[in-house]
Biopython code that builds the backbone (N, CA, C, O; Angstrom):
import numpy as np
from Bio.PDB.StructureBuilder import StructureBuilder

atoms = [
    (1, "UNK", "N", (10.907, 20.312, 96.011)),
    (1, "UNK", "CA", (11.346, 19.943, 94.685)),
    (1, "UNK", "C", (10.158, 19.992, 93.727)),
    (1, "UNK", "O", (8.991, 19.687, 93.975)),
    (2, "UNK", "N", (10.847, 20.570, 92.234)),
    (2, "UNK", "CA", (9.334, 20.579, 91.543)),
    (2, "UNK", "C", (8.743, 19.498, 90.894)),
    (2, "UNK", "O", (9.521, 18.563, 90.702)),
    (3, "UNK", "N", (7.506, 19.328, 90.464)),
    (3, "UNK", "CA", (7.430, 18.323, 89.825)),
    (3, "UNK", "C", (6.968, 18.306, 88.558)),
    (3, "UNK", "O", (5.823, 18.752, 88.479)),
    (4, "UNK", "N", (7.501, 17.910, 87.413)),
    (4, "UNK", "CA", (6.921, 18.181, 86.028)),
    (4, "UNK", "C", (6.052, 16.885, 85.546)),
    (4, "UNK", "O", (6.177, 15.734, 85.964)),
    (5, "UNK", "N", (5.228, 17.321, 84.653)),
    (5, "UNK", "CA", (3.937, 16.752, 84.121)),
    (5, "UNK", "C", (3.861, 16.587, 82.657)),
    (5, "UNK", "O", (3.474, 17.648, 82.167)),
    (6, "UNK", "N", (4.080, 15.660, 81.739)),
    (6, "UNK", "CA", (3.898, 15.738, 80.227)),
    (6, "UNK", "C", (2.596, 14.958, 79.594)),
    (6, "UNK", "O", (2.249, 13.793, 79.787)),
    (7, "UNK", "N", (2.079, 15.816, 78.900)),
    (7, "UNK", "CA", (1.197, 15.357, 78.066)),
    (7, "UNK", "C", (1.616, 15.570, 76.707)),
    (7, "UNK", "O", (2.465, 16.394, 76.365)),
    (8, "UNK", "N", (0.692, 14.428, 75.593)),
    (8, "UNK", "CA", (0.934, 14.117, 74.361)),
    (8, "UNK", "C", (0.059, 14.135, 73.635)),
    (8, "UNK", "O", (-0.719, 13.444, 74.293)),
    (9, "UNK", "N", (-0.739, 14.509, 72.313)),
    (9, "UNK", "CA", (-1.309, 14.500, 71.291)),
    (9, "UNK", "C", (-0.387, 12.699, 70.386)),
    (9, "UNK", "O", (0.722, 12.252, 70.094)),
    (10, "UNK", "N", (-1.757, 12.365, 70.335)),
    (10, "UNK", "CA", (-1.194, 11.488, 68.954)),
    (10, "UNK", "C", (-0.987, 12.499, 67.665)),
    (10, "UNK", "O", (-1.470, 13.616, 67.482)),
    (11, "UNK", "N", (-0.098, 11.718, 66.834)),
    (11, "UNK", "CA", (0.466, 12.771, 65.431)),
    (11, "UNK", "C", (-1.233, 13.110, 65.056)),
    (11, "UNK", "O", (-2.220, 12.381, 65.163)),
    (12, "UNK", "N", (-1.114, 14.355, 64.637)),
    (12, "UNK", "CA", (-2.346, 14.707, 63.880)),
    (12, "UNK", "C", (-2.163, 15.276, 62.819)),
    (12, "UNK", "O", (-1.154, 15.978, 62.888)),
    (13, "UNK", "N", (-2.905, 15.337, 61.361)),
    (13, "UNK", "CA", (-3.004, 15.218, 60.267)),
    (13, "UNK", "C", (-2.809, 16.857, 59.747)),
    (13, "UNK", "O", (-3.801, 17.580, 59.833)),
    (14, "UNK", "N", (-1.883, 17.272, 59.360)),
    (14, "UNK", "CA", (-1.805, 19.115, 59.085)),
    (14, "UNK", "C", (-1.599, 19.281, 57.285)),
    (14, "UNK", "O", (-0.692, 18.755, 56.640)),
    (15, "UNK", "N", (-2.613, 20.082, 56.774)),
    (15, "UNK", "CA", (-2.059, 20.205, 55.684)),
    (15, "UNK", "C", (-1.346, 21.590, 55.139)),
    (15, "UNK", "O", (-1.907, 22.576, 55.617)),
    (16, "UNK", "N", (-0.345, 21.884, 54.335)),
    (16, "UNK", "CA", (0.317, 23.048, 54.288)),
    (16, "UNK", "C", (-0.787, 24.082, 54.778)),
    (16, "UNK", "O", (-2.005, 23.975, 54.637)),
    (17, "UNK", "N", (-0.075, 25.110, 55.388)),
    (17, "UNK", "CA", (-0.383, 26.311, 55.672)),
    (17, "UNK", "C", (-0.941, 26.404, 56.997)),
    (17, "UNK", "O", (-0.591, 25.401, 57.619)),
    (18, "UNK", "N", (-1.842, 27.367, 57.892)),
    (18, "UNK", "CA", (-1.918, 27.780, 59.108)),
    (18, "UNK", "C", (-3.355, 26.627, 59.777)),
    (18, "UNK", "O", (-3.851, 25.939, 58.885)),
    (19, "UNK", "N", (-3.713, 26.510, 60.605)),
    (19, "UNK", "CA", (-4.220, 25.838, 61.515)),
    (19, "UNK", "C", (-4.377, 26.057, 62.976)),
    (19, "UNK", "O", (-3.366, 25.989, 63.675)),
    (20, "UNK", "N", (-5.928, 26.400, 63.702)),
    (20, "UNK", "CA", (-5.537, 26.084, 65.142)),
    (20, "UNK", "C", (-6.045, 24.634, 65.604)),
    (20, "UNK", "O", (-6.920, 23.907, 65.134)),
    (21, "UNK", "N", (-5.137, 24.470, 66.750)),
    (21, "UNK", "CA", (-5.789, 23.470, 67.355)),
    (21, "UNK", "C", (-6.071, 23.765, 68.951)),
    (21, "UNK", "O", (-5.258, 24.562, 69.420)),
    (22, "UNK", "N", (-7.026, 23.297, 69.846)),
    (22, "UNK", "CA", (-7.314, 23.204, 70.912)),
    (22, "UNK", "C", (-6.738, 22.365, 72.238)),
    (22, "UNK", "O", (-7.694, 21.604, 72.387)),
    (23, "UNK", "N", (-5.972, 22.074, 73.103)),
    (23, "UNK", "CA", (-5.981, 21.213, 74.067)),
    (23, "UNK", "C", (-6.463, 21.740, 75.153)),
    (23, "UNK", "O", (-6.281, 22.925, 75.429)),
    (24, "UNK", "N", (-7.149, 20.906, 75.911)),
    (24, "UNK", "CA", (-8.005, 20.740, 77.001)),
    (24, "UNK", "C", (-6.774, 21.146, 78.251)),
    (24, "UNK", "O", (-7.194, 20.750, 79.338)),
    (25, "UNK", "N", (-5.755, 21.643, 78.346)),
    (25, "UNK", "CA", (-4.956, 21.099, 79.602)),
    (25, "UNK", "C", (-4.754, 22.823, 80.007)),
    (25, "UNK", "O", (-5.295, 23.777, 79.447)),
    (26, "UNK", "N", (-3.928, 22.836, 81.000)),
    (26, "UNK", "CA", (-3.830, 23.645, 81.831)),
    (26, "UNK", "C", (-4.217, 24.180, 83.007)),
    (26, "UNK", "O", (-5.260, 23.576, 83.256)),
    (27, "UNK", "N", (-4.032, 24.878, 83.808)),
    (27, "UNK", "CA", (-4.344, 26.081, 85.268)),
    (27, "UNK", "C", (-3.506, 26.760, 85.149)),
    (27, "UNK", "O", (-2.611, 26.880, 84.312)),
    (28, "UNK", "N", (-3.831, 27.351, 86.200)),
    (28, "UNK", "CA", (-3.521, 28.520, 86.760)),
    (28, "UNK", "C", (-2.706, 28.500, 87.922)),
    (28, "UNK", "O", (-2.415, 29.640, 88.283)),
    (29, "UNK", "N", (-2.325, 27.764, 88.498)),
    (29, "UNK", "CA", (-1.402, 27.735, 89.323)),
    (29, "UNK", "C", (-0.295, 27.036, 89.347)),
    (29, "UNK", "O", (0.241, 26.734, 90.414)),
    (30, "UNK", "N", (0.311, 26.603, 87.877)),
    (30, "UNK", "CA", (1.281, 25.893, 87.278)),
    (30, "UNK", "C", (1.709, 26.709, 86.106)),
    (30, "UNK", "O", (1.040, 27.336, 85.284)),
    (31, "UNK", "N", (3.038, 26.537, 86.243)),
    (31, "UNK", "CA", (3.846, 26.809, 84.953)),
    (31, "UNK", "C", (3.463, 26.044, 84.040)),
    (31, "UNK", "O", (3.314, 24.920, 84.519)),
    (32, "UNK", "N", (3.163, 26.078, 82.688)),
    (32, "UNK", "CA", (2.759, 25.760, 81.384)),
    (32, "UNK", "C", (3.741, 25.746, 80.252)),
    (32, "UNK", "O", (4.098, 26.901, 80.020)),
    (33, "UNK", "N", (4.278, 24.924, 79.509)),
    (33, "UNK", "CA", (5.087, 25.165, 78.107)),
    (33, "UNK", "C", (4.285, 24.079, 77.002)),
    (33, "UNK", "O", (3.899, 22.919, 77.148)),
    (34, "UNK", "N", (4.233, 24.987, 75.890)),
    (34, "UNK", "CA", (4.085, 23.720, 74.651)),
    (34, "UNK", "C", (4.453, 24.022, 73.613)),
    (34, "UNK", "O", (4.931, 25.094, 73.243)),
    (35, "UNK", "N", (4.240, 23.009, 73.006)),
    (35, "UNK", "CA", (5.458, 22.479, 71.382)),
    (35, "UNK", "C", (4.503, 22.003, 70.585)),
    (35, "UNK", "O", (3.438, 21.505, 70.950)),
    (36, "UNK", "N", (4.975, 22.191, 69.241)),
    (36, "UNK", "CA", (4.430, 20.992, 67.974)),
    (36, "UNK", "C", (5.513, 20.905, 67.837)),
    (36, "UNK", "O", (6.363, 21.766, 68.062)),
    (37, "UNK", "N", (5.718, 19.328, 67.251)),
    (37, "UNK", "CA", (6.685, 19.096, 66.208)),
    (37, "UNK", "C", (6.618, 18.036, 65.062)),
    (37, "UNK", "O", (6.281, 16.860, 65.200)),
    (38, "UNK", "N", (7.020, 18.693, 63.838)),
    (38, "UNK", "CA", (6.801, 17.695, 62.728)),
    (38, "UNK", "C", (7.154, 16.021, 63.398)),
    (38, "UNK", "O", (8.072, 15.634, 64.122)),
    (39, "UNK", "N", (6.131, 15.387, 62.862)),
    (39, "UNK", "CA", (6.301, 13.634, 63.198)),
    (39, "UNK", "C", (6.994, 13.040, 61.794)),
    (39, "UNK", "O", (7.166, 11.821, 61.805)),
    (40, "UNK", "N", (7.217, 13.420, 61.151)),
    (40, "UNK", "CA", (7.527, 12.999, 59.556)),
    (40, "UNK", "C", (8.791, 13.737, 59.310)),
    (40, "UNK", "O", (9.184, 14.834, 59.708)),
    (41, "UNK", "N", (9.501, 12.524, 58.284)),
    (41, "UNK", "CA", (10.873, 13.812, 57.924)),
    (41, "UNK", "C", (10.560, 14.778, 57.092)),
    (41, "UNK", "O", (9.466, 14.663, 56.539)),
    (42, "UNK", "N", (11.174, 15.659, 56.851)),
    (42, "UNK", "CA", (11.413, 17.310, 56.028)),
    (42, "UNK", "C", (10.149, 17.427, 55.826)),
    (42, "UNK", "O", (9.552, 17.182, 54.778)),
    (43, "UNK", "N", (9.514, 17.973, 57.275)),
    (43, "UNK", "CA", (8.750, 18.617, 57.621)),
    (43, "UNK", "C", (9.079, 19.823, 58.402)),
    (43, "UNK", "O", (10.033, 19.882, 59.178)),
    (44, "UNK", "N", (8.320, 20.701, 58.187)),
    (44, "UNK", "CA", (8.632, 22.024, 59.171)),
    (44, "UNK", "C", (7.573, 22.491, 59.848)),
    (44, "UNK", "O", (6.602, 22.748, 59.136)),
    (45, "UNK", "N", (7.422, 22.734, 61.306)),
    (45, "UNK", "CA", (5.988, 23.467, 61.974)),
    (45, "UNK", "C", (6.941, 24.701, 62.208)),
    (45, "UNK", "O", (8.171, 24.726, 62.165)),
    (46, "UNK", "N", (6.168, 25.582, 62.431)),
    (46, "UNK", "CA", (6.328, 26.685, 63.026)),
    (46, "UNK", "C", (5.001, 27.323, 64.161)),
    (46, "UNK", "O", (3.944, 27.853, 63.817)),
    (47, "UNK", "N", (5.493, 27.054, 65.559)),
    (47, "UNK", "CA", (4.118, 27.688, 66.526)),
    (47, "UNK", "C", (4.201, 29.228, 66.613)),
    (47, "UNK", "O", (5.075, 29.968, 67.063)),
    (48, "UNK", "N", (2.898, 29.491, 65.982)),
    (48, "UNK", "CA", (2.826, 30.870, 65.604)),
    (48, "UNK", "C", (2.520, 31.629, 66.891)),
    (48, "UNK", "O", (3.183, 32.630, 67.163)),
    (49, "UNK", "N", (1.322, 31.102, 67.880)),
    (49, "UNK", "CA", (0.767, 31.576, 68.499)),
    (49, "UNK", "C", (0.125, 30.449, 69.381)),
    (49, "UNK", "O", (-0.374, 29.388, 69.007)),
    (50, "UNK", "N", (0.313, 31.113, 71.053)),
    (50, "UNK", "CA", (0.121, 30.212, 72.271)),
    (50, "UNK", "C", (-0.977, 30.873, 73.213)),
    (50, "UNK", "O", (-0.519, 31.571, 74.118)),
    (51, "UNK", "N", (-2.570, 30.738, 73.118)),
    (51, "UNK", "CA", (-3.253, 31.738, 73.816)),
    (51, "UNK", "C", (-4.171, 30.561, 75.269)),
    (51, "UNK", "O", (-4.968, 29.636, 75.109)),
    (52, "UNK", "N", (-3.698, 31.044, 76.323)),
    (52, "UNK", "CA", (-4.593, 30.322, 77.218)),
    (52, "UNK", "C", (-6.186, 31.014, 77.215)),
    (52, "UNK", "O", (-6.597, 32.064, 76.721)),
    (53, "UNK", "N", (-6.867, 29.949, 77.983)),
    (53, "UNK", "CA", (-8.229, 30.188, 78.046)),
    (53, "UNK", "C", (-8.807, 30.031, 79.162)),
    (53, "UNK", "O", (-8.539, 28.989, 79.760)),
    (54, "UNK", "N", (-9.740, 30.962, 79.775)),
    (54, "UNK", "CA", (-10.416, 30.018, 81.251)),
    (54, "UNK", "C", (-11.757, 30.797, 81.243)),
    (54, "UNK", "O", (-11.850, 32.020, 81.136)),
    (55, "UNK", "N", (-12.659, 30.028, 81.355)),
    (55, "UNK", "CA", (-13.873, 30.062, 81.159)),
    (55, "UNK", "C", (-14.769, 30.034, 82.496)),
    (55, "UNK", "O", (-14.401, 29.106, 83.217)),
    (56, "UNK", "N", (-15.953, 30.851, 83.106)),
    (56, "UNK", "CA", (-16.300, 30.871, 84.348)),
    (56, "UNK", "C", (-16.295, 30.341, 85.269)),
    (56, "UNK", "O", (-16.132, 30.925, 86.340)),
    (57, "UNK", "N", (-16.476, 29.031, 85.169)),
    (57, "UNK", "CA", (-15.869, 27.443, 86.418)),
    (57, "UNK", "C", (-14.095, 27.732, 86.536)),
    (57, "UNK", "O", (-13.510, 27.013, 87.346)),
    (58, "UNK", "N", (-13.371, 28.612, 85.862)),
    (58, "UNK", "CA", (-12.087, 28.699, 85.929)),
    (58, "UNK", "C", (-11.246, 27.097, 85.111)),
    (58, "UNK", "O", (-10.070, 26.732, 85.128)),
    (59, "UNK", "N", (-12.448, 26.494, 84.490)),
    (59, "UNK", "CA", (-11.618, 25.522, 83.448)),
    (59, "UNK", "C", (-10.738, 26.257, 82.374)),
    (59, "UNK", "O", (-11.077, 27.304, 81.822)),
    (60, "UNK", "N", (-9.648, 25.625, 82.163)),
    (60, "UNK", "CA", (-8.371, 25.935, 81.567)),
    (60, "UNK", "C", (-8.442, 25.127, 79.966)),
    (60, "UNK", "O", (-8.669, 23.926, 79.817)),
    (61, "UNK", "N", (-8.187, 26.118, 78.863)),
    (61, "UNK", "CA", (-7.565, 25.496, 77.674)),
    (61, "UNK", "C", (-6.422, 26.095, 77.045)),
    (61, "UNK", "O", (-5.970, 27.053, 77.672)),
    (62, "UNK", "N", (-5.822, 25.794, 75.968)),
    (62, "UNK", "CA", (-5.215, 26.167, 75.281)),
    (62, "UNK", "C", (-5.126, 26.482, 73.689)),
    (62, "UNK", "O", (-4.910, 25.384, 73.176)),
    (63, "UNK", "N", (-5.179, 27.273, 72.867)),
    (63, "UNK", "CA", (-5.173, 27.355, 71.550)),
    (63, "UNK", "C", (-3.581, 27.396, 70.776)),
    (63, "UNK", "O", (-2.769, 28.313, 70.654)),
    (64, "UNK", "N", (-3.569, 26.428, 70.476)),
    (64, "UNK", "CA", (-2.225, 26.623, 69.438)),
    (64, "UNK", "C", (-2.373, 26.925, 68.079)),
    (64, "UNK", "O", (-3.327, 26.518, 67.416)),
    (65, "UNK", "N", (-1.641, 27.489, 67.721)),
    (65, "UNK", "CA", (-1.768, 28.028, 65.929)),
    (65, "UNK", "C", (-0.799, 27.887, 65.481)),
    (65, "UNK", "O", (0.103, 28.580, 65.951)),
    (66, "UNK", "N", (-0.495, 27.045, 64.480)),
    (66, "UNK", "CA", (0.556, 26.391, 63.727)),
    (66, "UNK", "C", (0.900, 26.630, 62.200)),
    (66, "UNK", "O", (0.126, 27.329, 61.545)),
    (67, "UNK", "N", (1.717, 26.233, 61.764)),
    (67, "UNK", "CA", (1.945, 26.921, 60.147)),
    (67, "UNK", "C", (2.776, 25.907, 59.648)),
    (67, "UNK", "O", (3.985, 26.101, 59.773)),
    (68, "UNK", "N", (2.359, 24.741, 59.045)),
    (68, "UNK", "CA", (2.745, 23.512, 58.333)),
    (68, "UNK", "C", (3.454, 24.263, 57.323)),
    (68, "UNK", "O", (3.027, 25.352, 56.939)),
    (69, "UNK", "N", (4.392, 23.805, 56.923)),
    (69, "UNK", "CA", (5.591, 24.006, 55.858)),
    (69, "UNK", "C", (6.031, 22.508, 55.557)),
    (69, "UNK", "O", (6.950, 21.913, 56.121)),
    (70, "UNK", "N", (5.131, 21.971, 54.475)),
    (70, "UNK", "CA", (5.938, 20.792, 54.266)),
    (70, "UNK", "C", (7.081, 20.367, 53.300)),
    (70, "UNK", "O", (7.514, 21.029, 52.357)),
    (71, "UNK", "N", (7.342, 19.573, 53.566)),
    (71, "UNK", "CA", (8.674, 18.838, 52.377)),
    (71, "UNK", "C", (8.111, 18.535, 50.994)),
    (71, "UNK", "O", (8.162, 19.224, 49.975)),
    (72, "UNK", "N", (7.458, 17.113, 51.239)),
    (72, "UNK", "CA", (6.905, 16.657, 49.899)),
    (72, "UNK", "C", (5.359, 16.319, 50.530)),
    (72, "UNK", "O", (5.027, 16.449, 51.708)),
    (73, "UNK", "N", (4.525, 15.856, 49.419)),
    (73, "UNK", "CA", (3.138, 15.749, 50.092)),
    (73, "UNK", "C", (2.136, 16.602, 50.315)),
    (73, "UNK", "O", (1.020, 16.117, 50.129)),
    (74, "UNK", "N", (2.187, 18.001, 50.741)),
    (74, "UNK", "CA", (1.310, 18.806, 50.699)),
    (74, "UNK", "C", (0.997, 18.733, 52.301)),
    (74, "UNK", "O", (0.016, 19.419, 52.590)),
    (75, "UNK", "N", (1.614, 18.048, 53.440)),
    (75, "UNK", "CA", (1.123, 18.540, 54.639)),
    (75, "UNK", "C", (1.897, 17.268, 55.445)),
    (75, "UNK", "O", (2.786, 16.706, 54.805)),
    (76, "UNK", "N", (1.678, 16.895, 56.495)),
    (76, "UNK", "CA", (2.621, 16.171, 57.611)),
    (76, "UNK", "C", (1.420, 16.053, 58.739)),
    (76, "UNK", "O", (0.299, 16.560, 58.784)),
    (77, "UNK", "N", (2.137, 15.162, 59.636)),
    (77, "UNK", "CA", (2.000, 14.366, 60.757)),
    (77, "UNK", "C", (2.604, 15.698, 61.463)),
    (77, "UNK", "O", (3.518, 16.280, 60.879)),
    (78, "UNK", "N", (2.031, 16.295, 62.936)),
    (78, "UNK", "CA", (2.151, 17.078, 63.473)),
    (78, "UNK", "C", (2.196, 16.419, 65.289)),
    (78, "UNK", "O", (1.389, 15.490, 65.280)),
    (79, "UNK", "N", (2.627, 16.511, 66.322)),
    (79, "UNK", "CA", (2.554, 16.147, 67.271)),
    (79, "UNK", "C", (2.405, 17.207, 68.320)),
    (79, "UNK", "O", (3.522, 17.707, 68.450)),
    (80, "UNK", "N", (1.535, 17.799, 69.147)),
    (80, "UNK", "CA", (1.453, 18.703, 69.924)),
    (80, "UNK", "C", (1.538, 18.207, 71.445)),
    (80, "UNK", "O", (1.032, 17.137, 71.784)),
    (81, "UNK", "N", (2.223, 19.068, 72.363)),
    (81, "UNK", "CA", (2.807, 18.592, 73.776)),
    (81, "UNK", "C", (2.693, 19.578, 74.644)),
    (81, "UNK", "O", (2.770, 20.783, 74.402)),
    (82, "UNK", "N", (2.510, 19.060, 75.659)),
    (82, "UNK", "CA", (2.393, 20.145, 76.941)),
    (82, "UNK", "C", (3.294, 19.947, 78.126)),
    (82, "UNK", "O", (3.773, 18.817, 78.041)),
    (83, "UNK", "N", (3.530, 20.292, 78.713)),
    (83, "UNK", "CA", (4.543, 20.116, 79.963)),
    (83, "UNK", "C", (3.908, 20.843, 81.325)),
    (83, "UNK", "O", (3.887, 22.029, 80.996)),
    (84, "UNK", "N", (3.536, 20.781, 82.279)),
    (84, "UNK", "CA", (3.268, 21.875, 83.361)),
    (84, "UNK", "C", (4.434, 21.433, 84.554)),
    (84, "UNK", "O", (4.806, 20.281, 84.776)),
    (85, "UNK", "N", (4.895, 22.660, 85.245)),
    (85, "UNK", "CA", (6.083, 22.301, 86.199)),
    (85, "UNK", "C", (5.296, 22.642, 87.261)),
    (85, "UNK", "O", (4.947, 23.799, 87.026)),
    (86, "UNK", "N", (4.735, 22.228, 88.479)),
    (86, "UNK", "CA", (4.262, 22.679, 89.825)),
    (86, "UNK", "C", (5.157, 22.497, 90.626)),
    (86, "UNK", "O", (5.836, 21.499, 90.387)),
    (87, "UNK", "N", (5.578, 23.381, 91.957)),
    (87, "UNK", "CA", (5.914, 23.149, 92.882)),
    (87, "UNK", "C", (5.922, 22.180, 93.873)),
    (87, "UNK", "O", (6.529, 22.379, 94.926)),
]
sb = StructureBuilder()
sb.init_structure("model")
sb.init_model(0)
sb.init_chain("A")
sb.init_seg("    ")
for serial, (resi, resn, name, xyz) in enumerate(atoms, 1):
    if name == "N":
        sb.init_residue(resn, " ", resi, " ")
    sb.init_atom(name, np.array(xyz, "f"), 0.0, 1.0, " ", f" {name:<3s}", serial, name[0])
structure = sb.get_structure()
């Protein structure tokens, strides 16, 4: 049976328009999914782009690139998430 894994970003601070951000998580021998999602109402993210990373020790990151579309305000509360499913 598999077993799934969630990690969480506290809301972080986005102001209109594009942005990357970094999380530390991942391997290579797990399935991987992630999300932003607006933390604030009539807000809109859009994840543009999902690029893994692994660096000579074979440590694992992730780059997300996001595209704030806000309501009112000029930018939003953003929440980024990870999930890995292992066997």
């Amino acid at each position: 049976m598999a077993t799934v894994h969630f990690r969480q970003s506290s809301p972080v601070w986005q102001g209109a328009g594009t942005a990357a951000w970094n999380m530390v998580v991942g391997d290579r021998d797990n399935f991987w999914g992630f999300s932003a999602r607006p933390f604030q109402a009539n807000d809109t993210v859009v994840l543009e782009k999902v690029s893994a990373n692994s660096d000579n020790n074979l440590n694992q990151s992730t780059d997300i690139v996001i595209t704030m579309i806000p309501g009112v305000g000029g930018g939003g509360l953003v929440r980024l998430a990870a999930g890995a499913v292992s066997p």
